[in-house]
C-alpha positions in Angstrom: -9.0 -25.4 -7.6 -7.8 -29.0 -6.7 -4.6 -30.1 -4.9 -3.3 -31.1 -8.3 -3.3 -28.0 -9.7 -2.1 -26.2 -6.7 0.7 -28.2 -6.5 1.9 -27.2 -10.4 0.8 -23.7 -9.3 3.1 -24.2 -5.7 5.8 -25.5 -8.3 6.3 -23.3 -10.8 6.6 -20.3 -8.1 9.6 -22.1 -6.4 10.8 -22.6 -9.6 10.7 -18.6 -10.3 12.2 -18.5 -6.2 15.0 -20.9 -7.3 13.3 -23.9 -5.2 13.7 -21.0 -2.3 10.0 -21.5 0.1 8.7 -18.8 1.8 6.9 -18.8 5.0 3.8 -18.6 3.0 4.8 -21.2 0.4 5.3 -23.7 3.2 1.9 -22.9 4.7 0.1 -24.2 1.6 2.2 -27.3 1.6 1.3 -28.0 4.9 -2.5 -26.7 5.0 -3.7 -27.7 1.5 -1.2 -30.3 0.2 -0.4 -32.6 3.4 -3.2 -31.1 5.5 -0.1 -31.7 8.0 -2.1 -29.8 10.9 -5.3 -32.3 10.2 -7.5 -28.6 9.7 -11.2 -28.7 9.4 -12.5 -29.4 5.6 -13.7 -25.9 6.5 -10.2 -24.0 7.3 -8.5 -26.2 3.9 -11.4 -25.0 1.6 -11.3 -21.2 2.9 -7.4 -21.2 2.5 -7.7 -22.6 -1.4 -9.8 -19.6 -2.0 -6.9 -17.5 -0.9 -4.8 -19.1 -2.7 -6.5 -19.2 -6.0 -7.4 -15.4 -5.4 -3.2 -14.6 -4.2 -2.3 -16.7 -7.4 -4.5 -14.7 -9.7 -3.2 -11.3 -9.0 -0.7 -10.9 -11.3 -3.7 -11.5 -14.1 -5.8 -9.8 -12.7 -3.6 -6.7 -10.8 -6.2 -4.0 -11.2 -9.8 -3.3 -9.5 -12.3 -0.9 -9.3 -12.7 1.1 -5.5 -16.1 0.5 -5.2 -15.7 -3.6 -6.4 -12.8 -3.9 -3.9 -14.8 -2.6 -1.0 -18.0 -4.5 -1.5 -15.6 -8.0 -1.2 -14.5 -9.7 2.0 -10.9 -11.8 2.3 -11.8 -15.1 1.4 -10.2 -16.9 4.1 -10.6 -14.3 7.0 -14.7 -12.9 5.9 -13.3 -9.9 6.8 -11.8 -6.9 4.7 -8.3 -8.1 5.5 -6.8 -11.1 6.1 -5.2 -10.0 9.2 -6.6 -10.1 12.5 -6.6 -6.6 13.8 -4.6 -7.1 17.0 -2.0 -8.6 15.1 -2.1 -5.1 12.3 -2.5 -3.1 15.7 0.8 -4.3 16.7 2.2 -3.4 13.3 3.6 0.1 14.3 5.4 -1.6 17.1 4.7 -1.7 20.4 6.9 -0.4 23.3 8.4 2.4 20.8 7.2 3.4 17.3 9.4 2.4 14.6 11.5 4.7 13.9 14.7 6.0 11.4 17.8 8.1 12.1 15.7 8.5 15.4 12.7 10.1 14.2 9.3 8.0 14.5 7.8 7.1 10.9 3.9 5.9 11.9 4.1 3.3 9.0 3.3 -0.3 9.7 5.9 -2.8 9.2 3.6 -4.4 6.3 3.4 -0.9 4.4 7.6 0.2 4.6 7.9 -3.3 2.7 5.1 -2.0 0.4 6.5 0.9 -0.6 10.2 -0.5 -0.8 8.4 -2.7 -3.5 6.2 0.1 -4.8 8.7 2.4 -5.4 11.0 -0.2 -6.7 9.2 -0.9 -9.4 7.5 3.0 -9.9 11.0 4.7 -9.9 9.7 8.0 -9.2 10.9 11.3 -9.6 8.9 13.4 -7.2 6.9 11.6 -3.9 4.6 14.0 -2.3 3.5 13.4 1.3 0.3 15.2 2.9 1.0 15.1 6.6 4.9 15.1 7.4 4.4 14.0 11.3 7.8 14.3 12.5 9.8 14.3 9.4 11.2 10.6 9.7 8.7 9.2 7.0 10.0 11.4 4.2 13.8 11.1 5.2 13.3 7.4 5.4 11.7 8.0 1.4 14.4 9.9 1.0 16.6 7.7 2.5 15.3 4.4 0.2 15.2 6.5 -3.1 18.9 7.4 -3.1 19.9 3.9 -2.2 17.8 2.9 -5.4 19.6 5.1 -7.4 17.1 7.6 -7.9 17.1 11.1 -8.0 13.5 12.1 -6.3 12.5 15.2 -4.8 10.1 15.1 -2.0 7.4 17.5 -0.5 6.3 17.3 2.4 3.4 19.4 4.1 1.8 19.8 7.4 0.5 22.6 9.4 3.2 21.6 12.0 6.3 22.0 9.4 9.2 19.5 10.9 12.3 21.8 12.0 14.2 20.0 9.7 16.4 20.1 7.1 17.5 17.2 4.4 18.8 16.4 0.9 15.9 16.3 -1.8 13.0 17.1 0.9 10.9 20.4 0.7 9.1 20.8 4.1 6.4 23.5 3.5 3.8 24.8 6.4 0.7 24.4 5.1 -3.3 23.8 6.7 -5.4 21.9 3.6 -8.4 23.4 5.5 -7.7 26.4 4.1 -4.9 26.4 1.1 -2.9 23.2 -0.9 0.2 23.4 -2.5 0.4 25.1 -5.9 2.2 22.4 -7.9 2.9 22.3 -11.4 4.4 18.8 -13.2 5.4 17.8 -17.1 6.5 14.4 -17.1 7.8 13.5 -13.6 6.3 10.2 -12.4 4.5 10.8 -9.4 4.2 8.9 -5.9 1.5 10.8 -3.5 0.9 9.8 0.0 -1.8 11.3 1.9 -2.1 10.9 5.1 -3.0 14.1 6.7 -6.2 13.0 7.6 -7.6 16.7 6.5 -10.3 17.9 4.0 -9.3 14.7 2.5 -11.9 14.8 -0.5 -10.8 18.4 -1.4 -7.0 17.4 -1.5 -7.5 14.3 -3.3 -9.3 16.4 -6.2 -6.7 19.4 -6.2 -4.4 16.4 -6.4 -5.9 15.2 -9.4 -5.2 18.1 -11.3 -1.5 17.1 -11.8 -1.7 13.3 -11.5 -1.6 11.5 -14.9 -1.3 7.9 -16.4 1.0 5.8 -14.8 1.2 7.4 -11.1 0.3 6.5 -8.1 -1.7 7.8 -4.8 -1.7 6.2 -1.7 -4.4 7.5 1.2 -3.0 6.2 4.4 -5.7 4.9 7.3 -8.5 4.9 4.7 -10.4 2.6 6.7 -12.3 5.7 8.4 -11.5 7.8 4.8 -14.6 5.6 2.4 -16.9 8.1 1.8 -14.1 11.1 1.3 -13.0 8.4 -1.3 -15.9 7.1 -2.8 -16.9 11.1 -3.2 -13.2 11.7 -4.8 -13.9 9.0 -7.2 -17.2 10.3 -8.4 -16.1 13.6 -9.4 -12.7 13.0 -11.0 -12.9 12.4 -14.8 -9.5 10.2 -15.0 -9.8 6.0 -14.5 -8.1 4.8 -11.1 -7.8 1.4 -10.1 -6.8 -0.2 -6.7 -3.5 -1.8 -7.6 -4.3 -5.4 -6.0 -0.7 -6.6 -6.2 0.6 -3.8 -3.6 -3.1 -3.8 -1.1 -2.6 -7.5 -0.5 0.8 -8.1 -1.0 1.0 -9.7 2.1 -3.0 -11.2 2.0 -6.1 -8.9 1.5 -5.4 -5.5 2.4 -3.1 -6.0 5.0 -2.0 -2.2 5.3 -2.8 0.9 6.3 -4.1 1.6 2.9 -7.0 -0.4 2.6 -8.4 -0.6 -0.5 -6.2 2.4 -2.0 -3.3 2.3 -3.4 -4.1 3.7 -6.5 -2.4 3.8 -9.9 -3.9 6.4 -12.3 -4.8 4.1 -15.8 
């Protein structure tokens, strides 16, 4: 991809933003368009190829697991364009993030994920597997309502939250040894897991209720591949890494590497 084309690409999208730039949109100005920094032919070239792969998303939104984790970010060589001190920091730093005083464990780059995710989803049941203090599902909770939506949310840990909320279920339960008995018709469905637990075993009892059209998320997969990849292989449904959420912000630049998953 050549300047000249970028440039129609760079123009058209600030045509769709109303002429509004984002950080982002000025960075390609200045890197590719102006080389305003004078970077190396090396650091211009690597940043087209993110470009050209950012721009192409929206053509080409869906991926197989085991393609997406064969492939590096083009700019970075690594499987995310983040640096990991910076994703490290992501949680905050001094204090957790938290809402209505309760500490969610989500990184800053996945909350604006999911506000997008569920956006555009609109479901009308989100099921989380690992309910840490309760904060992540009543900030859910919290987003849903203010979207209009009517969702019910479960959420299950072996250390239930002594809480109680609107439209949240908290249920005690160790997926060593039992998983929710859950029945669905034609709900669309959001699951989160992230309850680092007989992940491969979940992810298949799962699968027994997801259907076209919904979504799973598995939180930290980074050190969940081969729970995944053995998930994958046993399931009979088709589901694709949904690229326009994983790099949203560049190449997998969440906690869900390489899984956010849309059931096709």
């Amino acid at each position: 991809m050549n300047e000249s084309n970028i440039d129609k690409i760079l123009e058209e999208k600030l045509k769709q933003q109303k002429g509004n730039t984002t950080f982002f949109d000025n960075m390609v100005k200045h890197i590719i368009i102006d080389n305003t920094f004078n970077n190396s032919d090396q650091i211009v070239a690597k940043f087209k190829n993110l470009f050209s792969y950012l721009m192409s998303i929206k053509n080409n939104r869906f991926s197989s697991y085991s393609s997406r984790i064969d492939e590096n970010c083009p700019f970075s060589n690594d499987k995310s364009t983040l640096d990991q001190f910076s994703f490290e920091l992501s949680q905050g730093t001094h204090n957790p993030i938290k809402w209505k005083n309760l500490d969610l464990y989500k990184t800053a780059f996945d909350m604006v994920i999911y506000i997008q995710l569920i956006s555009e989803l609109k479901p009308d049941v989100i099921i989380e597997y690992g309910s840490g203090s309760g904060g992540s599902a009543i900030w859910l909770s919290d987003l849903t309502k203010s979207l209009n939506l009517t969702t019910k949310i479960y959420s299950y840990d072996k250390n239930k939250p002594n809480l109680e909320y609107s439209g949240i279920t908290f249920e005690k339960i160790d997926f060593m040894n039992n998983f929710p008995n859950l029945e669905f018709q034609n709900e669309r469905i959001l699951v989160i897991e992230d309850a680092h637990a007989n992940v491969e075993e979940l992810l298949l009892h799962t699968d027994k209720f997801l259907k076209k059209g919904d979504y799973l998320v598995v939180e930290d997969s980074i050190i969940k591949v081969d729970e995944i990849l053995g998930f994958l292989s046993k399931t009979k449904k088709s589901y694709k890494v949904d690229n326009f959420y994983t790099d949203f912000f560049g190449r997998n630049s969440s906690s869900a590497r390489d899984s956010i998953f849309t059931v096709l």
